[in-house]
C-alpha positions as CSV (number, residue, x, y, z in Angstrom):
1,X,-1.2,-76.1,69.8
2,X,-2.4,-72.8,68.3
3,X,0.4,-71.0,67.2
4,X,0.5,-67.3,65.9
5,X,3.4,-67.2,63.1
6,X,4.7,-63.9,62.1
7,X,5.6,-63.8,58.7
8,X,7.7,-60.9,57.8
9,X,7.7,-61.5,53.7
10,X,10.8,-63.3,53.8
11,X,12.1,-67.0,53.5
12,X,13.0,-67.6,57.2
13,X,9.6,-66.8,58.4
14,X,7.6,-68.7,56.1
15,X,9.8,-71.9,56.3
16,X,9.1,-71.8,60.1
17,X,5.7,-71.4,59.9
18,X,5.9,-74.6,57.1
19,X,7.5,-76.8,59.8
20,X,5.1,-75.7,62.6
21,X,2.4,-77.3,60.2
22,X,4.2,-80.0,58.9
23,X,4.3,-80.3,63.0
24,X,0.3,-80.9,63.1
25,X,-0.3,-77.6,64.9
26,X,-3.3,-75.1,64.6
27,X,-0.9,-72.1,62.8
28,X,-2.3,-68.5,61.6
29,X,0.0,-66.4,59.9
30,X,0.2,-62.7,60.6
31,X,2.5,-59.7,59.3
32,X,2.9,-56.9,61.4
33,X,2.6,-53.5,59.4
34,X,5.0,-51.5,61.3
35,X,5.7,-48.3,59.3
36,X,3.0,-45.5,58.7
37,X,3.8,-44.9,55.7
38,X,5.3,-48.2,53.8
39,X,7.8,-48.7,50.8
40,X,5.7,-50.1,47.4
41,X,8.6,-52.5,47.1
42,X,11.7,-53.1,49.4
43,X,15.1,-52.2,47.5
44,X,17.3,-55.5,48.1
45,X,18.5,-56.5,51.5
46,X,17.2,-53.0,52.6
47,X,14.1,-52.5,54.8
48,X,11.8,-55.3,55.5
49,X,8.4,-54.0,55.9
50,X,7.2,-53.1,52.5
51,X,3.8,-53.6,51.0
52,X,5.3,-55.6,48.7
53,X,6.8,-57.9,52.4
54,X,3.1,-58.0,53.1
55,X,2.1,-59.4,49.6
56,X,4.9,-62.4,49.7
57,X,3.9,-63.2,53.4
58,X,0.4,-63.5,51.8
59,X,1.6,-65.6,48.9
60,X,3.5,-67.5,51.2
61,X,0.4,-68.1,53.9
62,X,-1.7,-69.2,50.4
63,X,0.8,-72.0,49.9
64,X,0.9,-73.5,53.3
65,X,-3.2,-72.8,53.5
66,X,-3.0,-71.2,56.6
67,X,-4.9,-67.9,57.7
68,X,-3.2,-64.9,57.1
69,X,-3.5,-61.3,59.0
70,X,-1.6,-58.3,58.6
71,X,-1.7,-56.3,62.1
72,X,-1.2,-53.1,62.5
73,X,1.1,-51.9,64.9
74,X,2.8,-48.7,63.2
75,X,1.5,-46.5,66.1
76,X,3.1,-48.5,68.6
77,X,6.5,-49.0,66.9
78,X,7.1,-45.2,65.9
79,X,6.7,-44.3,69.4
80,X,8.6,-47.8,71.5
81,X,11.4,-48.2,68.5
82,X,11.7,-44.8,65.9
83,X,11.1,-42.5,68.7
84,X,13.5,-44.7,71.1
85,X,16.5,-44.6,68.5
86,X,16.0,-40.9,67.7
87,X,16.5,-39.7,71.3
88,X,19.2,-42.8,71.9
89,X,21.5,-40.9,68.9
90,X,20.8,-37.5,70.5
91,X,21.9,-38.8,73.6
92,X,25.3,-39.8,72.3
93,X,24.7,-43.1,72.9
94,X,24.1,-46.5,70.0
95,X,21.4,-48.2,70.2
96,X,20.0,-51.5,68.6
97,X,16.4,-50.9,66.8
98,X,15.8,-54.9,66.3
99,X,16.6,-55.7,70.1
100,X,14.1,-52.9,71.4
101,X,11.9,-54.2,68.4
102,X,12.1,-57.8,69.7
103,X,11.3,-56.5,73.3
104,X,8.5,-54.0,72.7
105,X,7.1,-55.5,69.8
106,X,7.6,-58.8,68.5
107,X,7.8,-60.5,72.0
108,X,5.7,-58.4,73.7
109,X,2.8,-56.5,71.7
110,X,2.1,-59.1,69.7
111,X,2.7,-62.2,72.4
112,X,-0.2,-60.4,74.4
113,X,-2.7,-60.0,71.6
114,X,-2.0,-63.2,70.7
115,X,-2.4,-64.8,74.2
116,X,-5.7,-62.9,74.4
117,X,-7.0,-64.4,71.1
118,X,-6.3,-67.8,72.5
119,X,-2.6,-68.3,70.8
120,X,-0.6,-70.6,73.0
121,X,2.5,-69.3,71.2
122,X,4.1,-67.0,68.8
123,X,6.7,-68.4,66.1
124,X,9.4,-66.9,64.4
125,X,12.0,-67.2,61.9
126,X,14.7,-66.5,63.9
127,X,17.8,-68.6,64.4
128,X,18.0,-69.5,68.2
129,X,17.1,-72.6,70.1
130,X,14.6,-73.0,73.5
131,X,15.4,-76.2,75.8
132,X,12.5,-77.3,77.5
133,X,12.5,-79.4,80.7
134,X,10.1,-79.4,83.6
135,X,8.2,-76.7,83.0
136,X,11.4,-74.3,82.0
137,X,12.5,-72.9,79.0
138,X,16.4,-71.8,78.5
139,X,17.4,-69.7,75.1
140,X,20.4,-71.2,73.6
141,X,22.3,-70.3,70.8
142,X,21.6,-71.7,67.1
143,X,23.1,-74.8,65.7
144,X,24.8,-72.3,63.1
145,X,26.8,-69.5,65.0
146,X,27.2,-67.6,61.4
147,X,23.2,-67.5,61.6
148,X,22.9,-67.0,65.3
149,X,20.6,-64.6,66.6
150,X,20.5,-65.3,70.1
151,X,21.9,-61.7,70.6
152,X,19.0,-59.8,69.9
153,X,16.8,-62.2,71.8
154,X,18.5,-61.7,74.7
155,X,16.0,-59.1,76.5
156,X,13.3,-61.6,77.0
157,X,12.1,-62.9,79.5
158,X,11.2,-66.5,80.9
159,X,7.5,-65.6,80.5
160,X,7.8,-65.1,77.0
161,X,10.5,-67.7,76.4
162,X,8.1,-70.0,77.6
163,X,5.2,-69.2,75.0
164,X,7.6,-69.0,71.8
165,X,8.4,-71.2,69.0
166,X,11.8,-70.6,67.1
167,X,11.9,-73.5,64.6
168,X,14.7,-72.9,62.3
169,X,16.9,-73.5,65.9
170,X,18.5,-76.3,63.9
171,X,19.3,-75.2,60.8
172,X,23.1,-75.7,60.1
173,X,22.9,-73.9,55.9
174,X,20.9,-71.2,55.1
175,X,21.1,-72.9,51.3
176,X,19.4,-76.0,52.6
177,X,16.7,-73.8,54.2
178,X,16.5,-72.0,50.8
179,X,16.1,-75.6,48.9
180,X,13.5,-76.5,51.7
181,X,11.9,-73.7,50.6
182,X,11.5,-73.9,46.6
183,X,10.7,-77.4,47.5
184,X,8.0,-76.3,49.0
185,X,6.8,-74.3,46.0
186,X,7.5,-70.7,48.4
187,X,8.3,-67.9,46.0
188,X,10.0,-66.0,48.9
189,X,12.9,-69.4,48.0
190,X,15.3,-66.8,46.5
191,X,14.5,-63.6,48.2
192,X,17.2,-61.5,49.4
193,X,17.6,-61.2,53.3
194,X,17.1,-58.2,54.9
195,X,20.3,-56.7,56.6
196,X,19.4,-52.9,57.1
197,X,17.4,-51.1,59.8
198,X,13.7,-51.8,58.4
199,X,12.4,-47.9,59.2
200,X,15.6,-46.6,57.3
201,X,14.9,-48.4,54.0
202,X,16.9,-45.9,52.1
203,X,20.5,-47.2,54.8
204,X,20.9,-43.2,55.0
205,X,21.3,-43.6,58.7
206,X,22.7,-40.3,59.3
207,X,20.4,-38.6,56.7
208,X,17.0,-40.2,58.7
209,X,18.5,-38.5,62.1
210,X,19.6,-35.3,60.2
211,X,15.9,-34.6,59.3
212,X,14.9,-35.4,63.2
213,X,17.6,-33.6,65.4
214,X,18.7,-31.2,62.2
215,X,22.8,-30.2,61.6
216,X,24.4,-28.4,64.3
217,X,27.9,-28.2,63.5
218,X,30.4,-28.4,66.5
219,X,34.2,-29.6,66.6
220,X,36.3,-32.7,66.6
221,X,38.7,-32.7,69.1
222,X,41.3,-35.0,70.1
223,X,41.6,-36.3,73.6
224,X,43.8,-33.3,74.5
225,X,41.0,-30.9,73.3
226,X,42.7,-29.8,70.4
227,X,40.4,-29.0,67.7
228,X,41.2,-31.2,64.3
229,X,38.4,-30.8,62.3
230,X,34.7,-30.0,62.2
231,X,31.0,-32.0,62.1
232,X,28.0,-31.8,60.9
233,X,26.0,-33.3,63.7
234,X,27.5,-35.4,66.9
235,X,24.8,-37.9,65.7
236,X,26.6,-38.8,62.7
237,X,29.1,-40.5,65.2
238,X,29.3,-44.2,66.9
239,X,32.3,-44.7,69.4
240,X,34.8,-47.1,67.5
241,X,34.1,-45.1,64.2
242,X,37.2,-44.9,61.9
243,X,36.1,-43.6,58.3
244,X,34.2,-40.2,57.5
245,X,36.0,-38.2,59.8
246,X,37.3,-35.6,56.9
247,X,40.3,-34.5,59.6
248,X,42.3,-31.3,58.6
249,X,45.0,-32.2,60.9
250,X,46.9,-35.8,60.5
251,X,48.0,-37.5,63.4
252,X,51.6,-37.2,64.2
253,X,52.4,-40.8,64.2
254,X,50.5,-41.2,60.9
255,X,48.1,-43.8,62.2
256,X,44.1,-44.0,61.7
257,X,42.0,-42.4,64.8
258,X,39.0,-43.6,65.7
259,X,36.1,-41.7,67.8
260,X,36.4,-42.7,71.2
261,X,33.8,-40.5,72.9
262,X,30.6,-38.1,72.2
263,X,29.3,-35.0,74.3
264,X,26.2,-33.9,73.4
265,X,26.1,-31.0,75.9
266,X,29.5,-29.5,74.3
267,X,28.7,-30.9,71.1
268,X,31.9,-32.3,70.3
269,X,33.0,-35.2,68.5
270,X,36.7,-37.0,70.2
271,X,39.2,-38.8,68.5
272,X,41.8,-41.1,69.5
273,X,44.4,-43.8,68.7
274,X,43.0,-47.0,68.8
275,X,44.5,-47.8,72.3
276,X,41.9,-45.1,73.8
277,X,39.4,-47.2,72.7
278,X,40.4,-50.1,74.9
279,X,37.4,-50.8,77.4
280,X,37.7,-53.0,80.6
281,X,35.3,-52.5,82.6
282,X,31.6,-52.2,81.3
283,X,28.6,-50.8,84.1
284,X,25.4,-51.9,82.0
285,X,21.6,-51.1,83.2
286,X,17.9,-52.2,83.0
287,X,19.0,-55.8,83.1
288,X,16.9,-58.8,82.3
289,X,16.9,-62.1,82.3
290,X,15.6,-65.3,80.3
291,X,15.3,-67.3,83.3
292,X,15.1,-66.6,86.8
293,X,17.3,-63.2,88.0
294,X,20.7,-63.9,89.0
295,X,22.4,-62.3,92.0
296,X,25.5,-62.4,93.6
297,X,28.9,-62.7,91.1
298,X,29.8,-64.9,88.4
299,X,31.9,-65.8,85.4
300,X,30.7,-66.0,81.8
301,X,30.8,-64.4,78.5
302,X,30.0,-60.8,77.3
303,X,28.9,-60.2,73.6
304,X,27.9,-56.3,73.1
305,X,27.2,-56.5,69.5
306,X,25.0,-58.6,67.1
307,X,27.9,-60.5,65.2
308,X,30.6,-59.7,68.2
309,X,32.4,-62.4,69.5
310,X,31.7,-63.0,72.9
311,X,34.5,-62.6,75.2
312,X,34.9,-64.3,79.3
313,X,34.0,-61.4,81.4
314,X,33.0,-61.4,85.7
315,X,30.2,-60.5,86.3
316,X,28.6,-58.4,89.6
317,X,25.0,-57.6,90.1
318,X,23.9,-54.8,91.9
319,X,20.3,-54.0,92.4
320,X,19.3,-52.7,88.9
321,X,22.7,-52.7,87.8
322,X,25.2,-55.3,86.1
323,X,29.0,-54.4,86.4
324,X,31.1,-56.4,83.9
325,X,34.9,-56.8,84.2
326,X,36.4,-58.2,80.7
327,X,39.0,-60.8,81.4
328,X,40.9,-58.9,78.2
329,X,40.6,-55.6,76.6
330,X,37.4,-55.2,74.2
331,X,37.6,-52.2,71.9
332,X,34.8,-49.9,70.6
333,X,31.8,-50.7,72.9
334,X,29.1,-47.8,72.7
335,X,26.6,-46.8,75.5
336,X,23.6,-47.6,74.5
337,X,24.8,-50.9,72.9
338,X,23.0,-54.3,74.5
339,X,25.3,-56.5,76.8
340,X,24.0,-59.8,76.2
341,X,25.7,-62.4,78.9
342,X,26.5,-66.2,78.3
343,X,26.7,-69.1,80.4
344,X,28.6,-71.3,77.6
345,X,25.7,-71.7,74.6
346,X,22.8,-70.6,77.1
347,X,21.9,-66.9,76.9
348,X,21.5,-65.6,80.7
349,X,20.0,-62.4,79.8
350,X,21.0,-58.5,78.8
351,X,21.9,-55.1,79.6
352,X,22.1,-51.7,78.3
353,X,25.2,-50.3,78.6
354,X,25.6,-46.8,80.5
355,X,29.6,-46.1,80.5
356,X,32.7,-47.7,80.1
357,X,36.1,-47.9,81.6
358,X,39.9,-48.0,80.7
């Protein structure tokens, strides 16, 4: 097969694309240059799209003797994934950069040029496994739940399933994969992961919105309304927050509060013990599925965060709506945040989540 490898710089990537030609396919290597105006070198496990990412996917393509491409698709990103999170935040809600990456991007953008250039699939490095069988594909999760990343694949569809390659599925020890690597003679053997949101290379999260939605101070309130403190900018907030609240007024049992809700409109920041954070029920949106749409009720699991456990759950869809009932309480889930549903290992498919109940 032809197969299009993205290579994002890093050791994951460029060990897959090494077993997809140890494999005897047809593989051309390609990073995607997703930021207007890239970092000369990436700082750590911070960022992942540096010039100097671009240079080690090069190196790495070299070794293998494979082609090697960099695409641009900076244009396409800052408006489907930077402008996305921006107006996400302002919202009040939290939203995931690398799931709306994986969905507008990696698995989308890129499938189609690559499917237009005669690619019968696109590779990554991510962990996650696809079980073919008569003509099917199902996404399952990876051999190594520490390394699992099954989560963020959840928005994509049985179309795309069926026209990607994830071969590092298998891989129980990221140090073997590491070995595998300098074995190989890849430079990129010892090269730090990348953990942070690629477009914020500097991790100032709050500091990257401040300089897009500015600081408009407004109060913190508890849930009675009483006013305990003050802000600098309701987007500095994520519901289940505990530190950096800077309250002038302790609570009266003594214990931690957490923020349990955001209002953009009134511009206020709640608090609460972490009881108020208890969630229930869960009314999620824009769903999607990895195989074919399922209707009707069910049972299964619920995970609503990248390295969340994933809890049993009922589940009800309605039109273009999922309503999820948690078998026990789950605390600090954020509108906005992706509910990714189970059927034991096998990923069923996602949705955004719109509100919450107690």
């Amino acid at each position: 097969m032809r197969i299009l490898a993205a290579m994002s710089g890093g050791v994951d990537s460029a060990v897959a694309a090494a077993r997809l030609v140890d494999a005897g396919h047809d593989v051309v290597g390609v990073h995607l240059a997703l930021s207007r105006n890239p970092e000369l070198f990436r700082s750590g496990s911070r960022g992942c799209c540096s010039i100097a990412d671009a240079n080690d996917a090069r190196r790495a393509a070299d070794v293998l003797g494979i082609p090697f491409y960099v695409w641009d698709f900076s244009e396409r990103f800052a408006e489907d994934v930077v402008v996305d999170f921006v107006a996400e935040y302002a919202a009040g809600r939290t939203p995931n950069p690398c799931l709306r990456c994986n969905e507008k991007i990696k698995f989308a953008a890129v499938l189609e040029r690559g499917v237009a250039l005669g690619f019968d699939r696109v590779a990554t490095g991510h962990y996650a496994r696809l079980e073919r069988s008569d003509g099917a594909v199902s996404l399952y999760r990876a051999a190594e739940p520490a390394k699992d990343q099954s989560y963020v694949l959840g928005v994509l569809t049985g179309e795309q399933l069926s026209r990607c390659e994830f071969p590092l599925g298998e891989v129980t020890a990221k140090a073997a994969l590491r070995a595998e690597a300098a074995e190989r003679g890849l430079l990129v053997a010892d090269k730090p992961d990348s953990h942070d949101i690629c477009f914020i290379p500097t991790g100032d999260t709050a500091g990257f919105l401040d300089d897009r939605l500015g600081q408009r101070t407004g109060d913190i309130v508890d849930v009675d309304g009483e006013v305990l403190g003050a802000h600098q900018g309701y987007h500095r907030y994520t519901v289940g927050q505990r530190h950096g609240l800077h309250l002038s007024v302790p609570a009266s049992d003594g214990r931690p509060r957490y923020v349990v809700g955001l209002d953009p409109v009134a511009n206020t920041v709640t608090v609460g013990p972490r009881q108020a954070l208890a969630v229930r029920t869960i009314s999620a949106i824009r769903p999607t599925w990895t195989e074919a749409p399922v209707h009707g009720s069910w049972r299964g699991l619920v995970q609503v965060r990248a390295h969340a456990e994933a809890v049993p759950a009922d589940f009800t869809a309605r039109a273009d709506r999922l309503e999820i009932e948690l078998e026990a309480p789950m605390f600090g889930v954020s509108p906005g945040q992706a509910a990714v549903h189970y059927d034991g290992e096998r990923v069923v498919g996602a949705a955004t989540i719109a509100a919450t109940g107690a």
